[in-house]
Backbone as a chain_set.jsonl record, in Angstrom:
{"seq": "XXXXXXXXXXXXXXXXXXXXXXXXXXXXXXXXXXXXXXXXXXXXXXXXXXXXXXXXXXXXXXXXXXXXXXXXXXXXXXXXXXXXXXXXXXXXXXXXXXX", "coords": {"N": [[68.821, -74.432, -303.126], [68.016, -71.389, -301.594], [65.228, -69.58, -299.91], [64.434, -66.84, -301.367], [63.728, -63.388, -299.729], [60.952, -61.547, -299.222], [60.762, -57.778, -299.083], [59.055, -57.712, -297.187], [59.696, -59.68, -295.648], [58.856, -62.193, -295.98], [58.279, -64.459, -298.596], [56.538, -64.511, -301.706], [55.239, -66.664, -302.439], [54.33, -67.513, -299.945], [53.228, -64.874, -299.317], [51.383, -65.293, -301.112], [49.545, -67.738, -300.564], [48.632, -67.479, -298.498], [46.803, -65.279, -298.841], [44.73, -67.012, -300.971], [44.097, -68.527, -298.733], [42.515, -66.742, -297.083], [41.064, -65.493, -298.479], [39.234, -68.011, -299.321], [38.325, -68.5, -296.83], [36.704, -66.266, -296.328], [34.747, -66.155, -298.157], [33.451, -68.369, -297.494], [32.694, -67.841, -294.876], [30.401, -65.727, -295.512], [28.835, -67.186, -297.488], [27.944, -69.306, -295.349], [26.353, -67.018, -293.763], [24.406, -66.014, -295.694], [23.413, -68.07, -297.826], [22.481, -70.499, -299.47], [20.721, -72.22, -296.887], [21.557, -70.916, -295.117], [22.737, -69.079, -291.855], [20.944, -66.306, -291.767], [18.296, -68.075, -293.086], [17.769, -70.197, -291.763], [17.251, -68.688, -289.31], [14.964, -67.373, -290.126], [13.189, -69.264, -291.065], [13.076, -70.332, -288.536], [11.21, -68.255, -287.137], [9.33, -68.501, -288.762], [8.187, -71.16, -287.971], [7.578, -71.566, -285.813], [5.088, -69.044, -286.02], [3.642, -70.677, -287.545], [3.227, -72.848, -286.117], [1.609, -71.576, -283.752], [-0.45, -70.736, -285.338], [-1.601, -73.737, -286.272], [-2.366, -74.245, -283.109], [-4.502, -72.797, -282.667], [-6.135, -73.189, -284.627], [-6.969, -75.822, -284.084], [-7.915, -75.458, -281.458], [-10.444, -74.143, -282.297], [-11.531, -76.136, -284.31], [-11.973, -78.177, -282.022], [-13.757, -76.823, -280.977], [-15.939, -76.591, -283.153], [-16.412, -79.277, -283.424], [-17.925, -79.701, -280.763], [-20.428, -78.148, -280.966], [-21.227, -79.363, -283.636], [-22.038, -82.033, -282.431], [-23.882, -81.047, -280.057], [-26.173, -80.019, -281.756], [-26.781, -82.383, -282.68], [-27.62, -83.75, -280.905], [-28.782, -82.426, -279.012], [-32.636, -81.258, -279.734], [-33.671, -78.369, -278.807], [-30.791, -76.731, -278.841], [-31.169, -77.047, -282.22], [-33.122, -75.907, -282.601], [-32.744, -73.211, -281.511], [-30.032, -72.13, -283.088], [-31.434, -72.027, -285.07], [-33.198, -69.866, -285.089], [-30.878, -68.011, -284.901], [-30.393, -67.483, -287.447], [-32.353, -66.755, -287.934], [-34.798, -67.686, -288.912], [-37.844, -69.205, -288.292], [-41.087, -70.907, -286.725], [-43.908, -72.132, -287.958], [-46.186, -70.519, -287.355], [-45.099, -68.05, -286.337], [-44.497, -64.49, -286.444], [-41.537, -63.123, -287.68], [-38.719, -61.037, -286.65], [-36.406, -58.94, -287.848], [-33.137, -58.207, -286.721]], "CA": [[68.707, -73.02, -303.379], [67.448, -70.689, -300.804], [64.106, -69.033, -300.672], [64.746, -65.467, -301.729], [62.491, -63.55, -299.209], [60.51, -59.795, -299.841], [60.817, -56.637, -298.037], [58.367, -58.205, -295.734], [59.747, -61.169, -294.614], [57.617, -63.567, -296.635], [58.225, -64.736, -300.233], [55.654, -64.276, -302.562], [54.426, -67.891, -302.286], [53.619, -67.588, -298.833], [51.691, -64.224, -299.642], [49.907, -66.022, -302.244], [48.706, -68.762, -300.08], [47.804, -66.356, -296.931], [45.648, -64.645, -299.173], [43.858, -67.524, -300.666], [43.422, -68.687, -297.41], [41.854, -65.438, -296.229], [39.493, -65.518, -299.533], [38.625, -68.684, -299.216], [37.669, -68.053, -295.439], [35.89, -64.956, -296.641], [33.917, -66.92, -299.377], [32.991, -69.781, -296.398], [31.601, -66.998, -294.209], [29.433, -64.907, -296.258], [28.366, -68.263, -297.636], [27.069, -69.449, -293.728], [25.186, -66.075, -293.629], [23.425, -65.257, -296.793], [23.583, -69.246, -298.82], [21.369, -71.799, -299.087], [20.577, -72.976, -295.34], [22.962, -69.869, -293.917], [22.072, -68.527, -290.583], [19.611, -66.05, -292.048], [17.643, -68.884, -293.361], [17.608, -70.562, -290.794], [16.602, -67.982, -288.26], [14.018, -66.84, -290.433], [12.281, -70.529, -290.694], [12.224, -70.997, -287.045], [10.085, -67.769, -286.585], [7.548, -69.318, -289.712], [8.02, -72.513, -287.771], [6.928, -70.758, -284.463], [3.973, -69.058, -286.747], [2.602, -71.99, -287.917], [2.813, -73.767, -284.714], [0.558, -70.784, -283.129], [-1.8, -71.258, -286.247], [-2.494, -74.815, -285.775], [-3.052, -74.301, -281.834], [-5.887, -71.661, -283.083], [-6.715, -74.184, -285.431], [-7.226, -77.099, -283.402], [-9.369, -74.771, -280.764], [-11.486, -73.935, -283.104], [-11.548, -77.642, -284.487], [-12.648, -78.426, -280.928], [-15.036, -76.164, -280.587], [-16.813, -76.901, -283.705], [-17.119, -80.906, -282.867], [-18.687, -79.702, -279.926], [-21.085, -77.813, -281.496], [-21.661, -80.334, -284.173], [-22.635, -83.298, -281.339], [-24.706, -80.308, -279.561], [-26.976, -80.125, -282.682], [-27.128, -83.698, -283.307], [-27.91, -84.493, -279.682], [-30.29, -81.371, -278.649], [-33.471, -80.069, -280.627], [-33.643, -77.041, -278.459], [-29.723, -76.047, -279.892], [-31.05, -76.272, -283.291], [-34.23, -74.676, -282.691], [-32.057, -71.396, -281.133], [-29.526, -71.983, -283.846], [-32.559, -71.774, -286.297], [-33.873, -68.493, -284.534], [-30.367, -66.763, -284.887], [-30.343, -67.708, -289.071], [-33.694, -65.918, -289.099], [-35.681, -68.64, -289.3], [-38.784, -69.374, -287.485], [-42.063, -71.473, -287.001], [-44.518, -71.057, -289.342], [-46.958, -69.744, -286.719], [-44.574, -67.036, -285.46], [-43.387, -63.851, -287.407], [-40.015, -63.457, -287.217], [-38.456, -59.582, -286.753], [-34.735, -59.508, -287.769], [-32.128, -56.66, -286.45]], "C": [[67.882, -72.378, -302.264], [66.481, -69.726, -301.083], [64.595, -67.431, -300.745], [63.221, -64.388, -300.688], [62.299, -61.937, -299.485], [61.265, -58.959, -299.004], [60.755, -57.014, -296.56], [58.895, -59.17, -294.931], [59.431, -62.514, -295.271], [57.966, -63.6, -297.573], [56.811, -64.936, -300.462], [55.155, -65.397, -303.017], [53.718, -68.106, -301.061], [52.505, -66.353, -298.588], [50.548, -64.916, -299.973], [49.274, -66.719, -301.961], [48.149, -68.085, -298.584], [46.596, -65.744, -297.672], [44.391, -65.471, -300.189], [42.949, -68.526, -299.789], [42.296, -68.165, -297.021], [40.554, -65.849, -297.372], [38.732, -66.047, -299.284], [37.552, -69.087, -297.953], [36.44, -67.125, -295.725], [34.446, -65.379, -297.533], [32.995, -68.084, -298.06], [32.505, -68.623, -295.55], [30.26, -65.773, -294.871], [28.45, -66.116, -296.752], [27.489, -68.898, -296.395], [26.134, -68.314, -293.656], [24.011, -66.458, -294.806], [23.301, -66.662, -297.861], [22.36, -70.081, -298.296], [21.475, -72.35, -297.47], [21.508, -71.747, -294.848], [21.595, -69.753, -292.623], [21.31, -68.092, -290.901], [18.38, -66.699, -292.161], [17.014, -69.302, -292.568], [16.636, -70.115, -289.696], [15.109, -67.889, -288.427], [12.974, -68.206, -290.786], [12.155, -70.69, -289.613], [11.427, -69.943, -286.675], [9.188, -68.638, -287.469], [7.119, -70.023, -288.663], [7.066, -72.046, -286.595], [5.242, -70.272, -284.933], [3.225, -69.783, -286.724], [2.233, -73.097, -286.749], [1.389, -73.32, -283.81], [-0.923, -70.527, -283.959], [-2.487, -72.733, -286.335], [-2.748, -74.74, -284.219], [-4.632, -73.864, -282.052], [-6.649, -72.651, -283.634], [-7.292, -75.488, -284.678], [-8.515, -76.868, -282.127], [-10.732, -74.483, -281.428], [-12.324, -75.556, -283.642], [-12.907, -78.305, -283.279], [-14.016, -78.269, -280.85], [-16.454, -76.511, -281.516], [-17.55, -78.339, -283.388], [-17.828, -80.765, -281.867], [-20.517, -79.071, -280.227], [-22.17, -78.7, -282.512], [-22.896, -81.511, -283.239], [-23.611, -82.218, -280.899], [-25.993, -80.115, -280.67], [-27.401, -81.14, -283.205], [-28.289, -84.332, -282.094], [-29.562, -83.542, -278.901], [-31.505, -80.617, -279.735], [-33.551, -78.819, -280.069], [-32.296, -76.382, -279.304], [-30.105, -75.646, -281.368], [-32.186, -75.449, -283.635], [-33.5, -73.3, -282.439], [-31.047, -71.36, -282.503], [-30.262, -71.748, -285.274], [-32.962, -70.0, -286.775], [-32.753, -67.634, -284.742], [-29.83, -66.624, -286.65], [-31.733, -67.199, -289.672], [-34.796, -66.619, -289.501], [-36.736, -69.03, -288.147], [-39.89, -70.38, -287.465], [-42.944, -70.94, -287.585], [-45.445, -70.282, -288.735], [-46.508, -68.284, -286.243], [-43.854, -66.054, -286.75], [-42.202, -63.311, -286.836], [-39.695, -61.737, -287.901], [-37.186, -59.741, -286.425], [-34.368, -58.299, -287.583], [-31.875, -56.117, -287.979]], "O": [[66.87, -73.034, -302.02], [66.54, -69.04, -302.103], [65.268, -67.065, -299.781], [62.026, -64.603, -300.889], [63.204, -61.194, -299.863], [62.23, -59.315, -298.327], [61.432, -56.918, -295.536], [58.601, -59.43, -293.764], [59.806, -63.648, -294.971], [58.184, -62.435, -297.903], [56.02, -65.411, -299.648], [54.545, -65.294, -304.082], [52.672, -68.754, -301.016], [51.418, -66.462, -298.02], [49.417, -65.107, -299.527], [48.254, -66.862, -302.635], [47.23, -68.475, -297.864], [45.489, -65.717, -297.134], [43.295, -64.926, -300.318], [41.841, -69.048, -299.915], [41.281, -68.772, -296.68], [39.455, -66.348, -297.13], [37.631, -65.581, -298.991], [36.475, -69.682, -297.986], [35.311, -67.367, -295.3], [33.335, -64.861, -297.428], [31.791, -68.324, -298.15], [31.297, -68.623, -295.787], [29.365, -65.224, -294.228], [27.27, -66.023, -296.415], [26.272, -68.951, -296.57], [24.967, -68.658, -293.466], [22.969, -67.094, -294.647], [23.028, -66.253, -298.989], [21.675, -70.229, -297.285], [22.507, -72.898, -297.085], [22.271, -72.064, -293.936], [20.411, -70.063, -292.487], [20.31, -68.792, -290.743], [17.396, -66.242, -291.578], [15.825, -69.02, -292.416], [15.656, -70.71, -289.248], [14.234, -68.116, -287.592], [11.781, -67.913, -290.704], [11.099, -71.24, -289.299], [10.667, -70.3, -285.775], [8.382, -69.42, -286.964], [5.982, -69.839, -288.227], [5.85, -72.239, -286.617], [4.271, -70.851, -284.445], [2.19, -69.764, -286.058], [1.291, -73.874, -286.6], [0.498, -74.038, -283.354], [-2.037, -70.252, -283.513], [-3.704, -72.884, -286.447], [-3.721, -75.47, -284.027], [-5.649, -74.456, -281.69], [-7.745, -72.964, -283.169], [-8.34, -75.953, -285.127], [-9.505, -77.55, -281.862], [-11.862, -74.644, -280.967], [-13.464, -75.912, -283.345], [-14.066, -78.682, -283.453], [-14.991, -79.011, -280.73], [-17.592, -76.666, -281.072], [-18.745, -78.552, -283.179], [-18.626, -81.695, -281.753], [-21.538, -79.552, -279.736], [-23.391, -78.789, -282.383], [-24.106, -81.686, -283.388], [-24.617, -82.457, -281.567], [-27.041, -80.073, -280.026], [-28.263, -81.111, -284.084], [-29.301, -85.021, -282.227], [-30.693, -83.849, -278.524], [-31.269, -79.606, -280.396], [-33.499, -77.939, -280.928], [-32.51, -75.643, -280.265], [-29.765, -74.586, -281.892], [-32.31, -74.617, -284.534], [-33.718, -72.352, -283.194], [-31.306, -70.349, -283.155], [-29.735, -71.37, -286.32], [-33.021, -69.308, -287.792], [-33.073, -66.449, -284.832], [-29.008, -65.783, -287.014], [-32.197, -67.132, -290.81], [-35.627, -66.221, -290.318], [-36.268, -69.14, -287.014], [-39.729, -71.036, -288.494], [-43.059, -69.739, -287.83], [-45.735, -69.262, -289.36], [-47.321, -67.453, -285.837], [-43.085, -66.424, -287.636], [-41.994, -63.108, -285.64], [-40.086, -61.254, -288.963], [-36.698, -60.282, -285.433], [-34.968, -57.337, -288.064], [-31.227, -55.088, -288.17]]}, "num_chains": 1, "name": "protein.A"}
């Protein structure tokens, strides 16, 4: 039997599968954007990722800086005598005049 074909050209089985083709296409790209893991997602974790990368650098300077500090107070009494003097604190002979 021969396919009987529309107006168009096409029988109305080959519509029907062009267009859930197309859907299903349509459904698979909106899905890549806006879905679990889509591009958005994505994008928008590698700035965090970027973020957080530039917060532990900060972090780790600081880190630094304190261990240095630390050893500098372990190692010098003058450091924690000045570090004494800027907490306001003084010898008992001396009065102490705070900003």
């Amino acid at each position: 039997m021969p396919r009987q074909k529309t107006q168009a050209g096409l029988s109305f089985k080959s519509k029907l599968l062009i267009a859930a083709v197309s859907f299903l296409f349509l459904v698979l790209v909106i899905a890549s954007f806006f879905g679990d893991r889509g591009l958005i997602e994505i994008y928008q974790i590698g700035r965090n990722a970027d973020s957080l990368e530039m917060q532990v650098e900060q972090l780790t300077l600081q880190r630094d800086e304190l261990r240095k500090e630390i050893q500098e107070l372990r190692d010098d009494p003058q450091a924690i005598r000045e570090r004494a003097r800027e907490l306001g604190f003084g010898l008992p002979d001396e009065t102490v005049i705070l900003k």
